[in-house]
C-alpha positions in Angstrom: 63.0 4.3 5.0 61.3 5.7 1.7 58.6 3.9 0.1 59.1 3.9 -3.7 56.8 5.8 -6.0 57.8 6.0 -9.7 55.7 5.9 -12.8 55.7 2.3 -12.9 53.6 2.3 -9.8 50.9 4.4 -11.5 48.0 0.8 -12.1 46.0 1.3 -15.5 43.2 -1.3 -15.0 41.8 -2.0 -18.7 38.7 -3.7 -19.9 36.8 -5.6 -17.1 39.6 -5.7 -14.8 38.3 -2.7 -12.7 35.2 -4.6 -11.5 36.9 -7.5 -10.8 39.3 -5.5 -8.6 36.5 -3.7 -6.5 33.6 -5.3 -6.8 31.8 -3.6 -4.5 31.7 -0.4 -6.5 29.7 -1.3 -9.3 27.5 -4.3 -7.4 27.5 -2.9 -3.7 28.7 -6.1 -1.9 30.2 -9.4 -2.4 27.7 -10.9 0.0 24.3 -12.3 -0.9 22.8 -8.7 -1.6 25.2 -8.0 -4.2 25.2 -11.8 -5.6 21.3 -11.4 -6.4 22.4 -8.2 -7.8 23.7 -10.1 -10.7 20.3 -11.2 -11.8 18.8 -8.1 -11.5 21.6 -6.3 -13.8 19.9 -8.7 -16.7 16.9 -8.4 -15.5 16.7 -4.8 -16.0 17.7 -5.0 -19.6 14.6 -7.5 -20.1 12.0 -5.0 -18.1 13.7 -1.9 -20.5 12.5 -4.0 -23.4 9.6 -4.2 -22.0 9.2 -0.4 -21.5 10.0 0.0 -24.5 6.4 -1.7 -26.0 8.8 -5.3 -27.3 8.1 -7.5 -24.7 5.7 -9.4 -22.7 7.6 -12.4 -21.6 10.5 -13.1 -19.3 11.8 -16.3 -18.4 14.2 -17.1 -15.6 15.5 -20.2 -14.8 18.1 -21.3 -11.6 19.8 -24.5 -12.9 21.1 -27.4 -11.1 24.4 -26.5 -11.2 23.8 -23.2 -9.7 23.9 -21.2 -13.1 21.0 -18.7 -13.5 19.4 -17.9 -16.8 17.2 -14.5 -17.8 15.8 -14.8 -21.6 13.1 -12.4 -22.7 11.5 -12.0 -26.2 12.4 -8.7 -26.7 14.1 -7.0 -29.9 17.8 -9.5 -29.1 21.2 -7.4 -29.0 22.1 -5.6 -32.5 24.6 -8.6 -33.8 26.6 -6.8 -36.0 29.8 -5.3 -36.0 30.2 -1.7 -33.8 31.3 1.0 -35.6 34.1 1.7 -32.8 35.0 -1.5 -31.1 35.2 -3.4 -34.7 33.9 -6.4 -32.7 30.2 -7.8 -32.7 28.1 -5.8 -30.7 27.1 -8.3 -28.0 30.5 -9.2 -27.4 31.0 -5.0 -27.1 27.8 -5.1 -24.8 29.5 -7.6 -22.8 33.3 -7.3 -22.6 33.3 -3.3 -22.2 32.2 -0.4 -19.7 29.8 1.9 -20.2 28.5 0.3 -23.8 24.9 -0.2 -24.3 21.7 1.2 -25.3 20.8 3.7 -22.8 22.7 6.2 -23.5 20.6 6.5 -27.4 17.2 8.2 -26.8 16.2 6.2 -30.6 16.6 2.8 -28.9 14.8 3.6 -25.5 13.3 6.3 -24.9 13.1 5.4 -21.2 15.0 2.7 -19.3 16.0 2.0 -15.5 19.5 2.0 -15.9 21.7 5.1 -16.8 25.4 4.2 -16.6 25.6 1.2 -19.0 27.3 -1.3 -17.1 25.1 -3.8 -16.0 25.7 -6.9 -18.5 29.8 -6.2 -18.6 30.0 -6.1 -15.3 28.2 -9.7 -14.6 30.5 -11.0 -17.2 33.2 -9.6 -15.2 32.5 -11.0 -12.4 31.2 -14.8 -13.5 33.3 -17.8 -13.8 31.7 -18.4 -17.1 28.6 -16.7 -19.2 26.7 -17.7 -22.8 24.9 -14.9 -24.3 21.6 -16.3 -27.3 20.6 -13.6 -29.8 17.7 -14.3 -31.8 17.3 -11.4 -34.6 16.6 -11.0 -37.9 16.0 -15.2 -38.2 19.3 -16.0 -36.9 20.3 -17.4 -33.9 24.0 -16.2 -32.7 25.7 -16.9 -29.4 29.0 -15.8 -27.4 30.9 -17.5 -25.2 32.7 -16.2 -21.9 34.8 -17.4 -19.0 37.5 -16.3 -16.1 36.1 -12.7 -15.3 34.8 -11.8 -19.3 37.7 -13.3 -21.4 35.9 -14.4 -25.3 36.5 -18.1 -25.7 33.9 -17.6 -28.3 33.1 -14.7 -30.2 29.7 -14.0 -31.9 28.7 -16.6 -34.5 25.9 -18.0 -35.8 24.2 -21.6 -34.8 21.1 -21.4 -36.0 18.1 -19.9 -37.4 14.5 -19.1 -36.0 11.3 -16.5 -36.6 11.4 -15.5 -32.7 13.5 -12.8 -31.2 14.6 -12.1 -27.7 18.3 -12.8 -25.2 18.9 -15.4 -23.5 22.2 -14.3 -20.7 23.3 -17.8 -18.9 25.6 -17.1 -16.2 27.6 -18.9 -13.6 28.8 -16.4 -10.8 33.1 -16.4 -9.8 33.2 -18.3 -6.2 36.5 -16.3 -5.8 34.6 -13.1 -5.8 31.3 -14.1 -3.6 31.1 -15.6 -0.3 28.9 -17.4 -1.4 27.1 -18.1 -5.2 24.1 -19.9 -3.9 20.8 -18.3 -5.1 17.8 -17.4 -2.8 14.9 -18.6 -4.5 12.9 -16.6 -2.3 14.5 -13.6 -3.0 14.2 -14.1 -6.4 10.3 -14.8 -6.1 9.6 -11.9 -4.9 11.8 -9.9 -6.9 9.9 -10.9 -10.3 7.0 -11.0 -8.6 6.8 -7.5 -7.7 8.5 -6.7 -10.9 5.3 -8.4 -12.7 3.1 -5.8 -10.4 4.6 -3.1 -12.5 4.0 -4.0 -15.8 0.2 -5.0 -17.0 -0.2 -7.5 -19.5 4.2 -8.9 -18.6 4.3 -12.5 -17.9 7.1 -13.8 -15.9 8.1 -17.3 -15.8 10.5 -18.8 -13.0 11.9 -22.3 -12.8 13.9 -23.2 -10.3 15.1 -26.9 -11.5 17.3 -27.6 -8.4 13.2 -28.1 -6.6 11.4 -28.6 -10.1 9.3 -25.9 -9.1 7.5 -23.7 -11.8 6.1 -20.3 -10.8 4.3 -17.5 -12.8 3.2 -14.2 -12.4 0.5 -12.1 -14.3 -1.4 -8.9 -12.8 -3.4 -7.8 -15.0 -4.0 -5.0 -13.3 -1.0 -4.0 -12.4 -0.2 -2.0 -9.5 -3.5 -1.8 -8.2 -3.0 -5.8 -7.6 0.3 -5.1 -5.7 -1.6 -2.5 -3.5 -4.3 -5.5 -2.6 -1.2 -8.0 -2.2 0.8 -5.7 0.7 -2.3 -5.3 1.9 -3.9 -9.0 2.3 -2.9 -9.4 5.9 -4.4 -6.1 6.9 -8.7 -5.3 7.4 -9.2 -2.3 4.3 -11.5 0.5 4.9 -11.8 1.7 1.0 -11.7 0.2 -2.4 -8.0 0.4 -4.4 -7.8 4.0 -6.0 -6.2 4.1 -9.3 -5.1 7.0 -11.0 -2.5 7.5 -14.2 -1.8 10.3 -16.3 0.5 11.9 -18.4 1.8 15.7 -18.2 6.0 17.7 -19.1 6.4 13.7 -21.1 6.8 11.9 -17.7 3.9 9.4 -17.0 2.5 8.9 -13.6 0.8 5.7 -12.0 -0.5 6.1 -8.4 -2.7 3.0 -6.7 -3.2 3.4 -3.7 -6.0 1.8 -0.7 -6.4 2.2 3.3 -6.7 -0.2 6.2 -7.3 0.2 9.8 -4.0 -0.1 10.8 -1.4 3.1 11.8 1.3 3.1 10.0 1.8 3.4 6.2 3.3 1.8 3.7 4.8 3.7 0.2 6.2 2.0 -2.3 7.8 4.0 -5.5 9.3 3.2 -8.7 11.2 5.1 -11.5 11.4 3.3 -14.8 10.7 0.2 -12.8 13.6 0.9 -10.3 12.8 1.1 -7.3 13.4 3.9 -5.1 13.7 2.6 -1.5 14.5 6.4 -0.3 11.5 8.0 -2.1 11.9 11.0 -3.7 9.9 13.9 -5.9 7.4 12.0 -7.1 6.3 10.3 -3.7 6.5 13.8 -2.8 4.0 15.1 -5.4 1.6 12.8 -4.0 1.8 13.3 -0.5 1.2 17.1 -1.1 -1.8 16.2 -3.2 -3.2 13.4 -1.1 -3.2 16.0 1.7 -4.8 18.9 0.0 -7.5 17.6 -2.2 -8.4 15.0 1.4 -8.3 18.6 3.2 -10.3 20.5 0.4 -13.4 17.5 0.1 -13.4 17.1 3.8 -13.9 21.3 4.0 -16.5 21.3 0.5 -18.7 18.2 2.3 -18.5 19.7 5.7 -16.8 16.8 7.5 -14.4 19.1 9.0 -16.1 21.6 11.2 -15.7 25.5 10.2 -13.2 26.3 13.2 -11.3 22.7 12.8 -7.5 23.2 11.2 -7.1 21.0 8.2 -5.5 17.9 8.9 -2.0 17.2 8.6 -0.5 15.2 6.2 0.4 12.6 9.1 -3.4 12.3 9.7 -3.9 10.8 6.0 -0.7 8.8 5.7 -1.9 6.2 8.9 -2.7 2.9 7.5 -2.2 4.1 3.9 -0.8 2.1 1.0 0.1 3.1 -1.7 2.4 2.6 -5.1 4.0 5.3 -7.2 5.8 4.5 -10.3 7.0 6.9 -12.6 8.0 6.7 -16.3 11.0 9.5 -17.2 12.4 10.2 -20.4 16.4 9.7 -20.2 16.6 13.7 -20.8 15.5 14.3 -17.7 16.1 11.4 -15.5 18.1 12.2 -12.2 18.7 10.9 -8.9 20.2 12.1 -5.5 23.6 10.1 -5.1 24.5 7.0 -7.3 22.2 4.5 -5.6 19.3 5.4 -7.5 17.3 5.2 -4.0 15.7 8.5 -4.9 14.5 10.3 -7.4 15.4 13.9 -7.8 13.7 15.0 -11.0 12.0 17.9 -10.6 9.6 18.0 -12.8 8.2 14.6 -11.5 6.7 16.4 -8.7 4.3 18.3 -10.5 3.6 15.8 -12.8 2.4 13.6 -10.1 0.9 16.2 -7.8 -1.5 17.5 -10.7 -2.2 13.9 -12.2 -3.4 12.4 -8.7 -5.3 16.0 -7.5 -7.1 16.4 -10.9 -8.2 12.5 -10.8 -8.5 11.9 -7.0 -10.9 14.9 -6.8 -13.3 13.0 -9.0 -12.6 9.7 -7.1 -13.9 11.1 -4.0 -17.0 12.7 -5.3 -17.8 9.4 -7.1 -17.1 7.5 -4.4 -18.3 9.6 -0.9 -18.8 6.6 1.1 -15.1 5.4 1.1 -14.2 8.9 0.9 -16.0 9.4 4.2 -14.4 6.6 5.8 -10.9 8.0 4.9 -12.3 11.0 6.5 -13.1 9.5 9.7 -9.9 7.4 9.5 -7.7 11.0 9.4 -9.7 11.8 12.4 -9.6 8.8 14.5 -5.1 9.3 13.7 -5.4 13.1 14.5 -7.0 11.8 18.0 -4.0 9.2 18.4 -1.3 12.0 17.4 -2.9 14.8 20.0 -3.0 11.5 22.5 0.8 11.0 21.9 1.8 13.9 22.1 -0.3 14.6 25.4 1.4 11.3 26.6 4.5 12.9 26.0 3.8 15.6 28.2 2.3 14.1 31.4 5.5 12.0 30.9 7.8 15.1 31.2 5.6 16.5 33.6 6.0 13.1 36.0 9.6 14.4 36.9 9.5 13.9 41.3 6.4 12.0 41.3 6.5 8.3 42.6 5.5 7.0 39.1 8.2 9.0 37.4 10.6 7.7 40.1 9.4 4.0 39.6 9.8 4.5 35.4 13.1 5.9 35.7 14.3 3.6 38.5 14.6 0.7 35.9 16.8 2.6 33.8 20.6 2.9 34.6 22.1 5.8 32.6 25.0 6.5 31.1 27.0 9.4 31.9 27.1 11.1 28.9 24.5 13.1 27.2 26.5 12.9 23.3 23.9 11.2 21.4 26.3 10.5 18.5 28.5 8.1 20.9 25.6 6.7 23.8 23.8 3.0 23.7 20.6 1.3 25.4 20.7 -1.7 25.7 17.5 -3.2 26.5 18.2 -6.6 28.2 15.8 -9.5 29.0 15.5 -9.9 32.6 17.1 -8.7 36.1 19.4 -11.6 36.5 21.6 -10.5 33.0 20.5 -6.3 33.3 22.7 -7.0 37.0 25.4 -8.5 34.7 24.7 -5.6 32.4 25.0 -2.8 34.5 28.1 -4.1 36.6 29.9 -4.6 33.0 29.2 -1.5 31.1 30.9 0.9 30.5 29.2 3.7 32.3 30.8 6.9 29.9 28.1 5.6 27.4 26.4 2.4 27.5 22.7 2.7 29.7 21.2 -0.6 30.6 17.3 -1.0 30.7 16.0 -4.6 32.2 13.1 -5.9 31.0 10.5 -8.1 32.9 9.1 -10.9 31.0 7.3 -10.3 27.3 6.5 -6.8 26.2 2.7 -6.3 24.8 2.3 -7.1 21.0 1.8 -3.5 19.7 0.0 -5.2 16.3 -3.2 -6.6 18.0 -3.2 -3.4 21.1 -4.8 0.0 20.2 -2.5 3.3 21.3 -3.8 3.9 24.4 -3.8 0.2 25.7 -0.1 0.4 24.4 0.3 3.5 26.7 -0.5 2.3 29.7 2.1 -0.5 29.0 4.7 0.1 32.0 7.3 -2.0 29.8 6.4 0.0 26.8 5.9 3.4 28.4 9.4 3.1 29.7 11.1 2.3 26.8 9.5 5.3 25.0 10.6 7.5 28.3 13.7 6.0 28.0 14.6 6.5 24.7 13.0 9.5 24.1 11.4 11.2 20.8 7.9 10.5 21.5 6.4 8.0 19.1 3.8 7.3 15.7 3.6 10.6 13.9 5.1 12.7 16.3 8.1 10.6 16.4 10.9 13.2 16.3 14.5 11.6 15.7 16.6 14.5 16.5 15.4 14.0 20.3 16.3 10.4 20.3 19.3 10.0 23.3 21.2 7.2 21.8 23.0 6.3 19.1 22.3 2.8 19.2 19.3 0.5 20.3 20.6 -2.6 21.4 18.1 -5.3 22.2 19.7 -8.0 23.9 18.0 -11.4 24.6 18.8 -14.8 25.2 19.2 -17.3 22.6 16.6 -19.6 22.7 12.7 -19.4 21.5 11.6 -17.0 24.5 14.4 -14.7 24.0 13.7 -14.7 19.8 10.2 -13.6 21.0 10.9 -10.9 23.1 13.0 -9.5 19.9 10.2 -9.6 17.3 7.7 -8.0 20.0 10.3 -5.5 20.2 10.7 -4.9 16.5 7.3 -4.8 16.1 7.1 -2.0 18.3 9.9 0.1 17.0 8.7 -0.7 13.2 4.8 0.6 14.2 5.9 3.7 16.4 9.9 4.5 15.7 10.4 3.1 12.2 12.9 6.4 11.8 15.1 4.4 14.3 15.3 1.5 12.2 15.5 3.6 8.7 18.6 5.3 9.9 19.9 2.3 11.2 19.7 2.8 14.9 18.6 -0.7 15.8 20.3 -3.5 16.5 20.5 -7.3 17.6 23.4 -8.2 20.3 24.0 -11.8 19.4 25.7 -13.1 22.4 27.5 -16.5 22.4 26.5 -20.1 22.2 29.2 -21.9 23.9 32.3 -21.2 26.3 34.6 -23.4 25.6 37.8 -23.9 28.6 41.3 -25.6 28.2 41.7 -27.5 30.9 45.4 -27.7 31.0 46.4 -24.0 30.1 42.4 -22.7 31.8 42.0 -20.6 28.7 38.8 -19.7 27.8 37.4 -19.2 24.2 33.4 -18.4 23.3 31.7 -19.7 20.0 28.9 -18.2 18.3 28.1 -21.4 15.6 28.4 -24.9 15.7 31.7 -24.6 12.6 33.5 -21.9 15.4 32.4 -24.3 18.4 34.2 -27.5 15.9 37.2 -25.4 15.4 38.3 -24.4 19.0 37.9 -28.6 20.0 40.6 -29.5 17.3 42.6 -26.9 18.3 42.1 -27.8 21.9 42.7 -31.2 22.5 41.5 -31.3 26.2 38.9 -29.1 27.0 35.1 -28.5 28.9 32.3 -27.0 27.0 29.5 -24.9 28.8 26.0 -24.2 26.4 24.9 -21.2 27.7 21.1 -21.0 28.2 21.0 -17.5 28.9 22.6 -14.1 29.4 22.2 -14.4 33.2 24.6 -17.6 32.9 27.3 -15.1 32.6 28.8 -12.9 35.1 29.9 -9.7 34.3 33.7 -9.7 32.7 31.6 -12.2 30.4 29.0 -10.1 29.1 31.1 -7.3 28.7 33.6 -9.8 26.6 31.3 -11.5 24.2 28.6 -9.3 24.1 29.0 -5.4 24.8 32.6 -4.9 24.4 32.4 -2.7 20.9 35.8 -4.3 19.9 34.8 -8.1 20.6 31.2 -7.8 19.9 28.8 -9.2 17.0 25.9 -6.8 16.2 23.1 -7.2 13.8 22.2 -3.6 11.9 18.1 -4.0 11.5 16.7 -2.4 8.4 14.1 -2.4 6.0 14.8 -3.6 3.0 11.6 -4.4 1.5 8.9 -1.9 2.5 6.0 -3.8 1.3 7.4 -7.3 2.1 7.7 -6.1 5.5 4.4 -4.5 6.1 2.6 -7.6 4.7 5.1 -9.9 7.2 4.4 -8.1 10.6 0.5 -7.8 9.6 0.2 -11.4 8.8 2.3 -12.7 11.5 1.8 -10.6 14.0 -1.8 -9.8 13.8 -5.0 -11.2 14.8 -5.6 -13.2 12.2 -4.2 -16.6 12.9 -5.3 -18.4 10.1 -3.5 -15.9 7.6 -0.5 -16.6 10.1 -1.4 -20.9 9.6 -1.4 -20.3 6.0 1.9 -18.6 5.8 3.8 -21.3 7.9 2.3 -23.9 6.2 3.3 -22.3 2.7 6.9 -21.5 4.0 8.2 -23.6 6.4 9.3 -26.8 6.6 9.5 -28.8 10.3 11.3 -32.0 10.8 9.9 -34.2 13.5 12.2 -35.9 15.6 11.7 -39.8 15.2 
């Protein structure tokens, strides 16, 4: 039977209809992620303003009926009539693709977004938006509903001496799974926008809790450096360096801790480039070579010593790179905008933070020795790793190695792309495990009891781990600095724990773990959570058995089963093996959590503070966001 295919099949999707059709390819997602991406669409055009030298305030504001609001006092949308469009301009700024400012270099110079779709888009996909202009001592507004039809177009209703937008927006519940705003995501959004911009103050009211905050660094970056860093013990002062060079401006803070793992943070045109890119690059290579050239100059490294390697100045470094790049020569790798690929931002950056840091150090030799003997205490743990590593391979037929490997059921095959580990808590459910795998390519690895808190143990404490030392010998690549992901044996890290408090635990000890020594694993998405099931719920008249993950699923399968037993399971061990396999491992039937990194900084300040030694930083952060009901 032929399908038809005629010209009248040929779809022309005109004005906003394109976004509302797929979404996802101008916002991402239709989840939360790409519901908050609504606010940072507006938000963007505010911050341009405020690149541009016409802004210093932004306001946001989460109604009570779930409506979000971003006004600055910036220059306000040109209100008259476009030359092409013969329609107001905000209404052409709102209703059509690809209109706006950034493509003119006369109206900004530099700006974060490139492709001009940002406010049209949110229109597009809002149930209803009002758009304030105040310019030129007029006040004009535009009205919007169902997906970015006018129901009002541009007019005047007042008259004032500020200027500034003010975008008022209601997000489409057909399009989003959900429209409820995080006002924690949104905190630290603006707040870490606020770190980029000295002198900007942001305002955010969140009138569904009558709570006001604002944010203010008046020092800028160098304040966000201290911030990621206030759960961690420093070892210098914050190092701040800016310059200008090829019309691309570079600002680099940057301070250590005693910690081993670093944290970079980097910004183009105050977008953030979660992937890095060439000017994180142009500061590594500097870091490294003006550390390596005062260290040689001042004789802290010995005549015969190699220079250190770039790993050795990166442990418990962090630092914030943010770049300002004329449109003309803006690029970036993909269309994420997770990394920058202009060229010429490398050597801008490289020769800004060499020609400036190699003052720093000379004014400032006592935290430049410690950094010194911080690089030499990491090149010690590296060499330690990797000699770890060795006497590890080198085990192979003794009883230790025997006893290591012995815990570890493999899989048969050796294809990386295709294999999984599962790392299960306890013998009772790794029995259940092993017998209900499927032996081509799942490997099951029990765990006994809690692993060691790698956040408050030092490298060779962790080594001596036998948990610890067989998961690295189990998964392979070696681990810190010398962690090499091309040697890694599976495809995917499964940690797989019981669903109560201990079992929630054992997770976070092992995240911590991968996130201080195999963070590569969890960058390229090679972590993840089993989530195994809550409830088993059987028929008793036709014995058919259905499993529940949440209490809405578990409410679902009793009205549709009028008679029926429930069983809470308390633990993976509760389950034999067909079970397991079932519910939990079965790559068709299974529910898997992907663990990433989605805030760098947030992160890094998280696991220090809650996972350090410090338990009244921990106190502090509990008591400031959490909330505990007691049972009367």
């Amino acid at each position: 039977m032929s399908v038809s295919y005629k010209e009248s099949d040929i779809k022309v999707l005109e004005g906003l209809d394109p976004v509302r059709k797929r979404p996802g390819m101008y916002i991402g997602s239709t989840d939360q992620r790409g519901l908050h991406h609504l606010i940072w669409e507006i938000l963007d055009n505010s911050v341009d303003e405020v690149m541009a030298g016409v802004c210093n305030t932004i306001k946001l504001t989460l109604h009570k009926d779930g409506s979000f609001s971003i006004e600055d006092n910036g220059r306000g949308i040109p209100t008259g009539i476009h030359p092409k469009t013969k329609m107001s301009t905000i209404d052409t700024v709102f209703t059509t693709l690809h209109a706006g400012g950034k493509f003119s270099e006369d109206a900004y110079k530099m700006s974060g977004g490139l492709h001009g779709v940002g406010s049209s888009v949110v229109n597009a996909l809002s149930s209803w938006m009002v758009v304030v202009v105040k310019r030129e001592g007029k006040i004009f507004e535009s009205k919007y509903q169902d997906g970015g039809k006018i129901v009002q177009k541009s007019k005047i209703i007042g008259t004032t001496r500020q200027t500034g937008t003010c975008v008022t927006f209601m997000p489409d519940p057909t399009i989003f799974k959900s429209i409820a705003f995080s006002a924690n995501t949104i905190h630290e959004r603006v707040q870490e926008t606020s770190f980029l911009f000295k002198g900007l103050k942001i305002i955010f009211i969140n009138e569904q809790t009558n709570k006001r905050d604002e944010f203010f660094a008046e020092n800028g970056i160098s304040e966000y450096v201290k911030f990621i860093n206030s759960g961690q013990n420093t070892i210098s002062e914050t190092v701040y360096i800016t310059g200008k060079e090829n019309d691309i401006e570079a600002e680099v803070a940057f301070q250590y801790n005693d910690g081993s793992t670093d944290t970079f943070v980097s910004f183009a045109n105050s977008v953030k480039t979660k992937e890095g890119g060439t000017h994180e690059t142009g500061f590594k290579v500097a870091l490294t070579e003006t550390l390596n050239e005062y260290a040689r100059k001042w004789k802290l490294l010995k005549e015969k010593e190699k220079n250190f390697e770039g790993s050795d100045f990166r442990e418990g470094l962090v630092a914030v790179i943010a770049v300002k790049v004329p449109e003309r020569l803006i690029s970036y790798e993909g269309q994420t905008k997770n990394k920058l690929f202009t060229q010429e931002a490398y050597g801008t950056v490289k020769n800004v933070v060499k020609n400036k840091l190699t003052y720093w150090l000379e004014e400032n030799k006592k935290d430049a020795k410690s950094i010194i003997e911080k690089a030499y205490l990491s090149r010690e743990a590296r060499i330690a790793a990797r000699k770890a590593r060795e006497e590890v391979k080198q085990l192979k037929g003794q009883k230790k190695e025997r006893t290591l490997s012995g815990k570890l059921t493999p899989c048969q095959s050796r294809d990386s792309d295709i294999t999984e580990l599962f790392l299960v808590e306890g013998d009772s459910a790794g029995g259940s495990a092993k017998l209900g795998r499927d032996k081509k390519y799942q490997a099951i690895l029990p765990l006994k009891g809690k692993v060691i808190n790698v956040e408050k143990a030092v490298l060779k404490d962790l080594l001596k781990n036998e948990e610890i030392a067989t998961i690295i010998s189990s998964i392979g690549g070696s681990i810190g600095s010398d962690f090499d992901l091309k040697s890694v044996k599976y495809n995917k890290i499964i940690i797989m724990t019981d669903a109560d408090t201990d079992g929630a635990h054992i997770r976070i000890l092992l995240l911590t773990f991968f996130y201080r020594y195999m963070k590569p694993l969890i960058e390229n998405g090679n972590v993840y959570i089993a989530l195994p099931p809550l409830y088993k719920l059987l028929n008793t008249k036709n014995k058919k058995e259905f499993y529940a993950w949440e209490d809405w699923e578990l409410n679902e399968l009793k009205e549709k089963n009028p008679s029926y037993e429930i069983q809470r399971y308390k633990g993976l061990g509760e389950m034999n093996a067909e079970q397991l396999w079932d519910t939990t491992m079965n790559p068709d039937t299974r529910q898997l959590i992907q663990v990433s990194i989605e805030d760098a900084a947030l992160t890094e300040r998280r696991v220090a503070t809650l996972m350090g030694d410090d338990s009244s930083k921990r106190k502090e952060w509990i008591n400031d966001n959490l909330d505990f009901e007691l049972e009367s």
